[in-house]
Structures are given as C-alpha cells and as structure tokens.
N, C-alpha and C positions, 0 to 999 in steps of 0.2 A: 679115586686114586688109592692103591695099597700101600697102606706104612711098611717099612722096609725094618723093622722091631718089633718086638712084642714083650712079652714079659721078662723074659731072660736077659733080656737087653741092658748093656751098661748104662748107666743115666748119663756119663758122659760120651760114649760112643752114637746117645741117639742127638745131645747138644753139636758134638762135631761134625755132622751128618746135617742136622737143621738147627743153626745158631736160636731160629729165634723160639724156640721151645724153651727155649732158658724163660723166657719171661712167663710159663707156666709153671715151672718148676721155682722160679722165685716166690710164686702168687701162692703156693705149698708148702712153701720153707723147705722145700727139697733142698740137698747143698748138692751142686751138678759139679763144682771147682774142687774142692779139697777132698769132699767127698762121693764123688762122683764115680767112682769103682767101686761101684754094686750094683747088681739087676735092678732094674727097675720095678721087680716085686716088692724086692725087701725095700727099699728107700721111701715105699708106700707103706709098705707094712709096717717101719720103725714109726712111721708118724700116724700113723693109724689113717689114710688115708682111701678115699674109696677108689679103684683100685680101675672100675670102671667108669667113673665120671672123671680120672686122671688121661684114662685111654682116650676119651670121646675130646677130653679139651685138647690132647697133642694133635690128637688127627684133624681137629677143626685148623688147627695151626698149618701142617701140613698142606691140605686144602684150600687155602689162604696164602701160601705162598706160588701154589700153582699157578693158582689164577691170577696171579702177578704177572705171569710173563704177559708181553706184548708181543701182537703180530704187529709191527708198523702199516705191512701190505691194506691190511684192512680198512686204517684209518686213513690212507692216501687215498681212497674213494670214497670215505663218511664225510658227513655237510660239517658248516664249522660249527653247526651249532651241537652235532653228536661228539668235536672232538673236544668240544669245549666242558664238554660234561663229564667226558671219560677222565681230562684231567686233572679236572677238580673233585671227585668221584676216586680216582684210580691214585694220578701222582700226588696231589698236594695233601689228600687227607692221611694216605699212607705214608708219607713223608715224614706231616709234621706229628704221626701218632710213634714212626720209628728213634725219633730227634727226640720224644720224649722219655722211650722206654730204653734208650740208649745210654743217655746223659749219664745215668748214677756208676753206670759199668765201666762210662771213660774217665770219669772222678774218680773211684777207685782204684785201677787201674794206676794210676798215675801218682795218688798220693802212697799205694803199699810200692811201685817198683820203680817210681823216680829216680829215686837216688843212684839206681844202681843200673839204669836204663833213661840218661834224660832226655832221648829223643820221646818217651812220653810226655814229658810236659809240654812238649812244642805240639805232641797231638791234641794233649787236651785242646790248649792254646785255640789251634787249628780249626777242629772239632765245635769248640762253641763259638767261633767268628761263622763258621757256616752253617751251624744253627742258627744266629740271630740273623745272617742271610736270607736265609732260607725262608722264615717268619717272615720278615718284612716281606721278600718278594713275593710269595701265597697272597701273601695277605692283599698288597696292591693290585696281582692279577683279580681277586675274588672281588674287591670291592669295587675295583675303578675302570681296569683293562676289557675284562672279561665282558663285561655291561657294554661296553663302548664299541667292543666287536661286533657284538649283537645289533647296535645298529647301525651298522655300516652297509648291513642288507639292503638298504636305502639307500638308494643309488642317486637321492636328492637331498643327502646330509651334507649341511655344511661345515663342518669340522673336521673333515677328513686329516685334513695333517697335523691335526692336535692328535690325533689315534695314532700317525705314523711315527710323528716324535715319541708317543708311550712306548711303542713297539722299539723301535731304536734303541731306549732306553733299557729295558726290560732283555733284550738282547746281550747290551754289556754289560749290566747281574750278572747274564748269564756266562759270562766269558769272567768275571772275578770267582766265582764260583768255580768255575773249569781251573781255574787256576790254584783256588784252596785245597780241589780234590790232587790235582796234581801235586803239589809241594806234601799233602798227606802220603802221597804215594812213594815222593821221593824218602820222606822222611823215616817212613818205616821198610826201607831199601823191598819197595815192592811187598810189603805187608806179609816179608818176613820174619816167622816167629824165634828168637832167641831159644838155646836147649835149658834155657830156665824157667820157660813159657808156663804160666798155671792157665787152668783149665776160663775163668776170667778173662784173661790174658789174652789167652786164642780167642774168647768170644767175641771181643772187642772188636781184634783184628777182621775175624772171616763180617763181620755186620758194617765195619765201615766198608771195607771192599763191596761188598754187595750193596749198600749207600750207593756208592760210586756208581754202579754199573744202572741201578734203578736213575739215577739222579741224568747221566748222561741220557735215557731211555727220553725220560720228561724233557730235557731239554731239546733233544732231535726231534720231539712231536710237534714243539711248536716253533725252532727256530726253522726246522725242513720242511713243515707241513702244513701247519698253521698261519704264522706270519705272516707268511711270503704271498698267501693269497690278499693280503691288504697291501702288498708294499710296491704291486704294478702299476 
C-alpha cells in the first residue's frame, strides 16, 4: 500500500486522513491538535526525531488499518472453526486494543470542551458503558462461548441448548451495544464536528465513527454467519 504523505505533509492533514496515526505521534510527543500545522519534517526535526523510523511506524499503521477491512463473502464459506479464529484474531483483539488507545482522547476531550459542548459528557458517559461492554462480552465469547462452539462439531453432545441459550444471550449484548452505538450517534447529531472542533476533538469523533462501523462488521459475522449455524 502507498502512503498518500510524505515529508511535506501536515502532521495534521496526515492524522485527518488516518485518525489512528495519532497514537504514533502521541508515542513521539509529536503534538498533531494544537500543533499540528507543520510538515511532518519539521515536527520530527523540533524533537529530534528519526525521521525514518517515524516513516516506517506510520506506514506500518497504515497497513494495519488495510487489512482491517473484511470481505464478509469469504467468511460465509470458511468452517466455524476458521471464523472463530478470525474473530478473535481480527474483531476482539483489535477491539479491545482501540477501547484502550481511545479512552485518554474521549477523557480529555470531555473534561477541556464539556462545558461548552455537554453533549461530550453523555459521550464519555456512552463511550465507557461500551467499553466495559465490550470487555465483558470478548471476554465471555474467549473463555466460555467460543470453546463450547467448538464442540458442537459432535453431533453426540449432550448440551446442545445450554450452547443455544449462550448464543441467545450473547445476541442481546449484541443488540445493547447496537443500541449505545446508536444513541452515540444520535448524540453527536451523526458525529458532527462543531466550527470549534480542535484537532483532538476531530480525532475522537472520526475513531469512534469508525468503532462503529468495525463493531457492526464483528457483530454481522457472528449474529449472520456464525450463530445461525448452531441455532437449526
């Protein structure tokens, strides 16, 4: 894949482009928000930074968000036991590693422009019920669900509708969740930025939006693709 930047490039023009390069440029002390209009020479140069190990981390980032996307097509023909891997592999590691790198941007965010914006605090609010969601339910597929799928391959298990109750269950998570992304959605009138927006500010916005769309990806995998194969 070719980065769509190079050295002349704003530090903020390349954060708006791909949100989650902030959290390289955090890892730098680069400042991408206030001071984020200068090339990304000089923002390396001020900090004396190497210049091509700064290059090689965005692009690895870059590369990393490619390979995010999902073909669905593919996986409606994979066994359950390759989607079972992709999930936990693809959605829930990437999940709970964005829910971590996320957190400090929607606290801040909230504590500098509350006041003057308090549909942030309904996001923070928001924001960490569907993070602690989000944990627990990883967490139960990884330990309990996912196992129990695995041997349902056994066509002489006798627990079969203690599997079908988890699934049931793990189903309506998934519809509380649908529902925290949407009142997110609502709340920031379609993750609409204010013309007071700082550079933070947008970053919050474009990463939970894209939360959203990865989150919905994870849950069509297994409430359309997965599940349904134990629930005939």
């Amino acid at each position: 894949m070719t980065m769509t930047f190079n050295e002349t490039t704003l530090v903020k023009d390349i954060v708006n482009e791909q949100p989650k390069t902030s959290d390289v440029f955090k890892r730098y002390r680069i400042d991408f928000c206030c001071g984020g209009n200068i090339p990304l020479s000089k923002a390396a140069a001020d900090l004396s930074v190497d210049m091509d190990k700064l290059m090689s981390d965005l692009h690895e980032v870059y590369i990393k968000e490619e390979n995010n996307k999902d073909d669905m097509a593919v996986w409606t023909n994979s066994s359950s036991e390759e989607i079972i891997k992709h999930i936990s592999e693809h959605y829930h590691a990437t999940t709970l590693d964005e829910l971590a790198q996320l957190s400090p941007y929607v606290t801040k965010v909230s504590k500098v422009h509350g006041d003057s914006h308090p549909e942030l605090l309904k996001v923070y609010e928001l924001f960490y019920e569907f993070k602690k969601e989000m944990i627990e339910h990883t967490a139960k597929e990884e330990e309990v669900v996912f196992p129990m799928l695995k041997k349902l391959e056994d066509p002489t298990l006798e627990n079969r509708q203690e599997i079908v109750n988890y699934i049931t269950e793990l189903e309506k998570e998934h519809d509380h969740v649908g529902e925290i992304l949407r009142q997110l959605r609502e709340i920031t009138s379609d993750y609409e930025l204010p013309l007071d927006a700082c550079g933070t500010y947008t970053l919050v916005y474009k990463r939970l939006e894209a939360l959203e769309g990865f989150t919905f990806m994870h849950v069509h995998l297994e409430n359309n693709i997965l599940f349904p194969r134990y629930l005939g």
